[in-house]
C-alpha positions in Angstrom: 2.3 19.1 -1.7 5.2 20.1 1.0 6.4 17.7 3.9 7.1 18.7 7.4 9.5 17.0 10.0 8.9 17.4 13.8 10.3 15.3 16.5 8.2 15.3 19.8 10.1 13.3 22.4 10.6 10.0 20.8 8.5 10.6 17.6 10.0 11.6 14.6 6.8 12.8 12.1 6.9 13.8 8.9 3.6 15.2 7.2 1.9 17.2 4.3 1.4 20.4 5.7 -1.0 21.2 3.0 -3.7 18.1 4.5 -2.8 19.0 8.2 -2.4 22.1 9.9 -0.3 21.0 13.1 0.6 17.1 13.3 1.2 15.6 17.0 1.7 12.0 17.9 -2.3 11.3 18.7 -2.5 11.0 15.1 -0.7 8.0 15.1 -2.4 6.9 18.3 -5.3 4.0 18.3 -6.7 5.4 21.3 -6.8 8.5 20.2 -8.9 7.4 17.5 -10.9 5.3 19.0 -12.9 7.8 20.8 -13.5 10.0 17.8 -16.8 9.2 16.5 -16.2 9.3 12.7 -13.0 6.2 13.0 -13.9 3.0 12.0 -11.5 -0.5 12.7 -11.0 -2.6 9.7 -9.0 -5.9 9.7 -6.6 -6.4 7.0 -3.5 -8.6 6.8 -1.6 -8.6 10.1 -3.2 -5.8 11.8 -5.3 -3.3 12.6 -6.2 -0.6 10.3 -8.1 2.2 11.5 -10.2 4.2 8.8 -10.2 8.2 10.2 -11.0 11.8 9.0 -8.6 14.5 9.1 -9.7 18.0 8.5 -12.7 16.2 6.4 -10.4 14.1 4.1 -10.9 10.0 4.8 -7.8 8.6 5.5 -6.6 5.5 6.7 -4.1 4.8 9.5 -1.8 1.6 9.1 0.3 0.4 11.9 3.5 -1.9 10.9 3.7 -5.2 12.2 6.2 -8.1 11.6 5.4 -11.7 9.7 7.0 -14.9 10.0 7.9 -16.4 13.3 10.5 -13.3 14.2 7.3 -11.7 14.7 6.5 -13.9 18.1 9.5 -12.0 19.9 9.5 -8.5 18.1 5.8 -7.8 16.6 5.9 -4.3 15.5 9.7 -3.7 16.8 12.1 -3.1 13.9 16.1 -2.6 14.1 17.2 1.0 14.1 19.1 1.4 11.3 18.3 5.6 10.6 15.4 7.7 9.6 15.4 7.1 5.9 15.3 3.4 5.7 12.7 2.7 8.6 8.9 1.3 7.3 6.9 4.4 7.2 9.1 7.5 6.3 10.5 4.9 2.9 7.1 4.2 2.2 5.7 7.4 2.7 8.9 8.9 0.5 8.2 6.2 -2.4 4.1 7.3 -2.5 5.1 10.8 -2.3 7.1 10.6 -5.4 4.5 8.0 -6.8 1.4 10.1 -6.2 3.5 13.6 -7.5 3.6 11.7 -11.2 0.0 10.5 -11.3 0.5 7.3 -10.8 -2.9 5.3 -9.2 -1.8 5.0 -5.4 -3.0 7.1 -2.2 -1.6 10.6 -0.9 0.7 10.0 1.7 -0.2 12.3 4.5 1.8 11.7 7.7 4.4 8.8 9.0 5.8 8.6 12.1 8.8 6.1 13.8 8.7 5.9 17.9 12.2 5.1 18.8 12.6 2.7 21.4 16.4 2.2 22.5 17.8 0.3 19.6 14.1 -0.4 18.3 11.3 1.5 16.7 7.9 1.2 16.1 6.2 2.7 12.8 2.6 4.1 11.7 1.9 5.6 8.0 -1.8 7.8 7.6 -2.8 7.9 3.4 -5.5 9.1 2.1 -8.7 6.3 1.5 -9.7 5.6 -2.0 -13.7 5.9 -1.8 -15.7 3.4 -4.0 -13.2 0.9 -4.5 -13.2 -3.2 -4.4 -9.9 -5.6 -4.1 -9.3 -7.4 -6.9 -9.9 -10.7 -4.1 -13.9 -9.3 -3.5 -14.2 -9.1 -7.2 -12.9 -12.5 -7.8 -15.4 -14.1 -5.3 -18.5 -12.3 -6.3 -17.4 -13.4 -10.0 -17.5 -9.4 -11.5 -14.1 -9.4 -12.8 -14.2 -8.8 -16.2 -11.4 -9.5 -19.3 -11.2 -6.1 -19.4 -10.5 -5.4 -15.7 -7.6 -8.2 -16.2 -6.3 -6.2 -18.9 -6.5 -2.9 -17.0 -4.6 -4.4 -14.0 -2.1 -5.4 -16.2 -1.4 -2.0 -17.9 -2.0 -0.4 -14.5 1.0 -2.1 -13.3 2.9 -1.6 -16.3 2.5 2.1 -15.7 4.4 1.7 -12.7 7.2 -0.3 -14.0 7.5 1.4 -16.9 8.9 4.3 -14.4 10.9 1.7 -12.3 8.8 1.6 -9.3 8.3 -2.1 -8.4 5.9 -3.6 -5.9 7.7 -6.1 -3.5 4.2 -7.2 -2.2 2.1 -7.7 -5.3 -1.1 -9.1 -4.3 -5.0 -9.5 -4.6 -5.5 -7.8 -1.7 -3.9 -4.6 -2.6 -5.1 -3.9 -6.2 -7.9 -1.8 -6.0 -11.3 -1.3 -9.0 -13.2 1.5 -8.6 -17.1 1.4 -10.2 -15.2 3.3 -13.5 -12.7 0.1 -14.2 -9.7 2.9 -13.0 -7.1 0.3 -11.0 -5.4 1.4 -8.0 -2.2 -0.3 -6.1 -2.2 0.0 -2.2 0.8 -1.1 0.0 4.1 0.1 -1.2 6.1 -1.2 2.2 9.5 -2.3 0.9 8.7 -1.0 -2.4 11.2 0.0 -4.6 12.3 2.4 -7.9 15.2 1.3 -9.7 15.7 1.3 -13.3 13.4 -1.2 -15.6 14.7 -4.5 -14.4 12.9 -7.7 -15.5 14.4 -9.1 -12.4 11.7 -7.3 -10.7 9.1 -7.4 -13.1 9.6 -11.1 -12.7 9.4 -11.3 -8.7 5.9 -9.3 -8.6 4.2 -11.4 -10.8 5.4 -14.5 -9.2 3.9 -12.8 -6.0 0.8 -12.0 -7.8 0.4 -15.2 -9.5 1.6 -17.1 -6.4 -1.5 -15.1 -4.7 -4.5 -15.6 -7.8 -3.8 -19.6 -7.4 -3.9 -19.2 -3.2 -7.4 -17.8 -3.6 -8.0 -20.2 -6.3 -7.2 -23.1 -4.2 -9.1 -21.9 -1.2 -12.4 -21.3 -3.5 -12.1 -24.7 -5.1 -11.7 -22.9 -8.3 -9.4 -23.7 -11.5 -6.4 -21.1 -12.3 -7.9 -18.3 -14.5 -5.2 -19.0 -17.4 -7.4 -16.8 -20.0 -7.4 -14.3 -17.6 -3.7 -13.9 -16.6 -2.8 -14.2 -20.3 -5.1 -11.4 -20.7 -3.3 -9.3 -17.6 0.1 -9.9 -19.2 -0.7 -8.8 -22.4 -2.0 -5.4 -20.7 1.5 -5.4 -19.3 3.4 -5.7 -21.8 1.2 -3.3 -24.3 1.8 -0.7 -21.8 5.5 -1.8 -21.7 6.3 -1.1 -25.3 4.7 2.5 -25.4 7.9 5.0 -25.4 
């Protein structure tokens, strides 16, 4: 696994050179995509997300795009403050190093920034994780299991056992395949630091924060069994050396 960089006028790429052969800025492009007969639009979050094929490998295409009310005047503008902090290349960087110790998340394949002036925009391609549900479609069709609750929590344990901390911990973006195996999705603003509880701390608030959300909106009770359940799968996973 070896990253290019390429800079086409305004586009500054970088890409696995193993996955694609020659990167250019269509790849990043939804109208590019959208005449190519094996894409597929999704809606997820804020935005669109377009499901593609490169060189035969499923991969999905994720364009950045603001929240909160800043997002009315810039919606998929961000301040240029150089190449390494910008959306994509950090997360692609973070998955990269993620994905190159085993740890459950996609391959990064390609990022790109388009500078605009004192603006860019930013689009990240990873690979798609076949025959997976969100933890949120589990929940509603009732199918996750104590054991699944335990297995998310040691799957994120894994991940902050190495100090990589999710800054968007969600429902949404913890992923089950049909074999139990978990899967996190969504490292924007992610970060690896060493093992802070600090962190620890914020992305199970976020989680938890997002279980009683979905809870609220299903008319359903808080799953306190259950969440005991995924913090003891953290914290088992935390105490292996």
């Amino acid at each position: 696994m070896s990253s290019q960089l390429l800079k086409i006028n305004q586009n500054i790429i970088i890409y696995d050179d193993t996955v694609i052969d020659e990167a250019d800025e269509n790849l990043f492009e939804s109208e590019y995509w959208h005449t190519q007969p094996q894409s597929e639009i999704i809606s997820k979050g804020r935005g669109e997300i377009l499901l593609i094929n490169i060189n035969g490998q499923s991969a999905v295409l994720k364009h950045y795009y603001r929240g909160g009310l800043i997002a009315n005047v810039l919606l998929d503008k961000y301040l240029w403050t150089g190449l390494d902090s910008s959306r994509s290349f950090a997360e692609y960087k973070i998955l990269r190093t993620m994905y190159k110790l085993d740890l459950p998340v996609p391959r990064p394949i390609a990022a790109r920034v388009k500078k605009q002036g004192l603006f860019y925009q930013a689009d990240l391609i990873t690979s798609q994780i076949i025959g997976v549900s969100s933890m949120a479609d589990l929940l509603l069709k009732q199918r996750l299991t104590s054991q699944h609750w335990l297995d998310i929590g040691d799957c994120i344990g894994q991940f902050h056992q190495l100090g990589f901390y999710h800054d968007d911990l969600n429902i949404e973006n913890i992923m089950i395949d049909h074999e139990g195996n978990v899967f996190l999705l969504d490292f924007d603003k992610g970060v690896q630091s060493q093992t802070d509880n600090n962190h620890s701390t914020s992305s199970f608030d976020r989680m938890k924060r997002s279980v009683m959300k979905w809870c609220s909106v299903n008319h359903q009770s808080f799953p306190e069994k259950d969440w005991a359940e995924l913090m003891v799968g953290h914290s088992s996973r935390m105490s292996q050396n």
